[in-house]
C-alpha positions in Angstrom: -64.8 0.5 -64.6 -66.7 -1.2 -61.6 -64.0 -4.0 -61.1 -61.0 -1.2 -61.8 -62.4 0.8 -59.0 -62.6 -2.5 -56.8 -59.0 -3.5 -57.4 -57.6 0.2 -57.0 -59.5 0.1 -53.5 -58.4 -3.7 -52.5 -54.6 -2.2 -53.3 -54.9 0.5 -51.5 -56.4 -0.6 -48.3 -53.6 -3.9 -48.0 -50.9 -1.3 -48.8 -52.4 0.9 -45.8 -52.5 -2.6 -43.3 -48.9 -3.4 -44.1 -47.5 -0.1 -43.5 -49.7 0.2 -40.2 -48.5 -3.0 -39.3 -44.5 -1.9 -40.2 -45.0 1.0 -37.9 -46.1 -0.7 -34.5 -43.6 -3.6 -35.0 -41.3 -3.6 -32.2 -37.8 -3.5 -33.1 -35.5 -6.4 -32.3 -32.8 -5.8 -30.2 -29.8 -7.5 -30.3 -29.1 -9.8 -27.5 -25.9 -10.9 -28.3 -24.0 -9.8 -25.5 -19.6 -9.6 -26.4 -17.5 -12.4 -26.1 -15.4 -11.8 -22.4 -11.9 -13.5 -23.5 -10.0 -16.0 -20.9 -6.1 -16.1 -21.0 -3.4 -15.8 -18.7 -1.0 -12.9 -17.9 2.4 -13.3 -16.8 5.0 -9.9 -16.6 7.3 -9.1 -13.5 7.2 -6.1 -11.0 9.1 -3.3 -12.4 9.9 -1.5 -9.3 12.0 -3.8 -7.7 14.1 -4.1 -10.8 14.7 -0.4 -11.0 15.4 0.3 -7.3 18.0 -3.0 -7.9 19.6 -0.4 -10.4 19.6 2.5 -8.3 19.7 1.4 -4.8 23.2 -0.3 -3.4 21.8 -2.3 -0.6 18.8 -3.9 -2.5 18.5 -6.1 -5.2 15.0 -8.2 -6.0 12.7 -9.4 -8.8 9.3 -10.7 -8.7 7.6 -12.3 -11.3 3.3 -12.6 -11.2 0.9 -14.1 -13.3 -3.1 -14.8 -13.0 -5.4 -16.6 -14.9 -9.1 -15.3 -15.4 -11.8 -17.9 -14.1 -15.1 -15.7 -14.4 -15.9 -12.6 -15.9 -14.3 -10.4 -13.0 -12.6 -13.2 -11.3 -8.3 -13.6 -11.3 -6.6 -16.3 -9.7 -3.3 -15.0 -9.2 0.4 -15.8 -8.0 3.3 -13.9 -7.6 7.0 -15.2 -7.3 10.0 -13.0 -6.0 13.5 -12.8 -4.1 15.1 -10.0 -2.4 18.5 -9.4 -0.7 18.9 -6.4 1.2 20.8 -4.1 3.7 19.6 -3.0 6.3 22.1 0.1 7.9 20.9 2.0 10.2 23.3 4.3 13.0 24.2 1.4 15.0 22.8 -1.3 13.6 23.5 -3.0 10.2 21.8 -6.2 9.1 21.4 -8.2 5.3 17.9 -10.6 4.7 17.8 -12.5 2.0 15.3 -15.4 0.9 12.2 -15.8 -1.3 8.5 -15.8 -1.0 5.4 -16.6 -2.7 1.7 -14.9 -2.4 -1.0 -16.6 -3.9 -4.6 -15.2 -4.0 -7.6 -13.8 -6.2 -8.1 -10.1 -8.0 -12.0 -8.9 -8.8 -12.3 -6.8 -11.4 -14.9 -3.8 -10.6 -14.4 -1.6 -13.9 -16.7 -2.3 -16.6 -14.8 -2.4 -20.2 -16.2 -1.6 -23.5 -16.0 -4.4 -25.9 -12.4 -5.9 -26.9 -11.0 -3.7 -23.7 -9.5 -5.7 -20.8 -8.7 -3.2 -18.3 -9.0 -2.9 -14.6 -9.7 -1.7 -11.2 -9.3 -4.2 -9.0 -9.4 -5.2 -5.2 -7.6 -8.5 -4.0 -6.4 -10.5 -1.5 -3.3 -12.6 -0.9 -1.4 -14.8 1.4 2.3 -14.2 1.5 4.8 -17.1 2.8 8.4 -16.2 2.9 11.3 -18.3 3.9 14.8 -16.6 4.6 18.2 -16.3 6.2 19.1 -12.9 8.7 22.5 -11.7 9.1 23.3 -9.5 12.1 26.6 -7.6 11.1 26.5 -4.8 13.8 24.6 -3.9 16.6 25.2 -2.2 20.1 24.9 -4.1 23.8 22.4 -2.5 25.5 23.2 -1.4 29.3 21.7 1.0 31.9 25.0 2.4 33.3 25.4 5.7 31.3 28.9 5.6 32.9 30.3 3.3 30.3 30.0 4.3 26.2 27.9 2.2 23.6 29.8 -1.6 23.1 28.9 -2.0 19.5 29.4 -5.3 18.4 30.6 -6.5 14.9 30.8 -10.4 15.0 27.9 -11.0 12.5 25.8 -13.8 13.7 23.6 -15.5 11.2 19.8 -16.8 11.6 19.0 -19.3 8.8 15.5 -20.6 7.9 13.2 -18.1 9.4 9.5 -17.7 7.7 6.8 -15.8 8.3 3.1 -15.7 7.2 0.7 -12.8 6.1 -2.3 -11.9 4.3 -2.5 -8.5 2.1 -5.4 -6.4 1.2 -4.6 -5.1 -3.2 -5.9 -2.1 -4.7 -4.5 -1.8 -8.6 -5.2 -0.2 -11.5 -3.9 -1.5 -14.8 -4.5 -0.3 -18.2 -3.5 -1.9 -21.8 -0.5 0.3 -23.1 0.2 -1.9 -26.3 -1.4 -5.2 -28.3 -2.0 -7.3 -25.4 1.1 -5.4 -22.5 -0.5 -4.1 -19.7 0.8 -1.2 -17.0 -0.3 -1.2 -13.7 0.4 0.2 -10.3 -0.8 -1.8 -7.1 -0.7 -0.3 -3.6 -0.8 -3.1 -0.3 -1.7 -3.1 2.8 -0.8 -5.9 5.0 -1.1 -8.0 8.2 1.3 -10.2 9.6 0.2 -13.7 11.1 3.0 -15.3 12.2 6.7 -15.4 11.7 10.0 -16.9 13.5 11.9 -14.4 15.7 16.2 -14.6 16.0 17.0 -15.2 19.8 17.3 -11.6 21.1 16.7 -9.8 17.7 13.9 -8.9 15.6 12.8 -9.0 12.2 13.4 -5.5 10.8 12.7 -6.6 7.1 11.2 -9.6 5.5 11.2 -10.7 1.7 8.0 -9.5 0.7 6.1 -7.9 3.6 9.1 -5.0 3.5 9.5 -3.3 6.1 8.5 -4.3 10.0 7.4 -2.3 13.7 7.2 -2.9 17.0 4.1 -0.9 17.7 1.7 -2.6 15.3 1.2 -5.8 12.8 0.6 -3.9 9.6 3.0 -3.2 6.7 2.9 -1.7 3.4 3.8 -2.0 0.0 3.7 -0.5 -4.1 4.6 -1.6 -7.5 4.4 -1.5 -11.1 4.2 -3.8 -13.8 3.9 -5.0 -16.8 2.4 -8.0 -18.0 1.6 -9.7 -20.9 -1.9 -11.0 -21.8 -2.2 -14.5 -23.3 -5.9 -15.1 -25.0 -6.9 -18.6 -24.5 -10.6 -18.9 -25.7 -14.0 -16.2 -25.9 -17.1 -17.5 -24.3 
């Protein structure tokens, strides 16, 4: 009865230790933070191929593409051409050439696992090369006696480029397995750029449109892309 008594109390005091010790065991936490996936995108800028569709004297494309280096770091590129009339009451002029912007996108939004979307700040530098046809335009003269001369021998400027750098705000959001929409407003700053003798720049391929009173320009899009996984790490 003694040794019963002993064993009963032995059990009973080990069974009390373990669940004491079960109850002020920290739980582990998992540490494991997700997998951020590196790929590449590549799409094209669906604005400029609409207003191609709808608008007479413009037609353009441009096609972009980044490639994720860090968690909320892009490098990025973009590729495009545009051709387009410039008609205004007297004066009527058609730019055409290419450019190129090159640059880096960070990322501020923080996504939920397996989500890749974005609100992101970027900047670029923009490099355009392109030809300038003057097809109408009026002499200017002080003597009101005499009308307007408007002249409509076109004269052409060939190889003209200019330089910029553009400030990005975008917001793109995953619409279908691995297509992205986005929307991307610009704000930019012209550097330097070649002037026709006696004539300004009124558009460029890829800054849009310029003034006289200031160096800044503007610019929106939309686009989509399509995201190419590489590897998770």
């Amino acid at each position: 009865m003694k040794i019963k008594f002993i064993l009963l109390y032995t059990t009973s005091l080990l069974l009390g230790i373990q669940l004491s010790a079960q109850e002020v065991m920290p739980l582990k936490m998992d540490s494991l933070s997700p997998k951020v996936s590196y790929g590449v995108r590549f799409g094209g800028d669906l604005s400029k191929l609409i207003r191609s569709a709808v608008d007479q004297n413009y037609s353009g494309f441009e096609l972009m593409g980044d490639l994720r280096f860090s968690k909320r770091f892009y490098a990025a590129i973009e590729l495009g051409y545009e051709d387009r009339i410039w008609d205004r009451s007297q004066i009527r002029s058609t730019v055409n050439g290419s450019y190129v912007k090159l640059g880096v996108d960070f990322n501020a939004y923080n996504n939920w696992a397996g989500m890749d979307n974005a609100i992101s700040t970027g900047l670029r530098y923009g490099l355009s090369q392109f030809n300038n046809t003057l097809e109408r335009y009026p002499i200017y003269t002080t003597n009101a006696t005499y009308p307007t001369v408007i002249r409509t021998n076109p004269e052409e400027f060939s190889g003209l480029t200019a330089g910029w750098v553009e400030f990005i705000l975008a917001i793109r959001t995953e619409v279908w397995s691995h297509f992205y929409l986005s929307v991307h407003l610009q704000l930019k700053h012209m550097i330097n750029q070649t002037q026709p003798s006696n004539f300004d720049n009124l558009v460029i391929p890829g800054f849009n449109k310029t003034n006289d009173f200031s160096a800044f320009g503007v610019g929106y899009g939309y686009s989509l892309t399509y995201y190419l996984p590489l590897l998770k790490r």
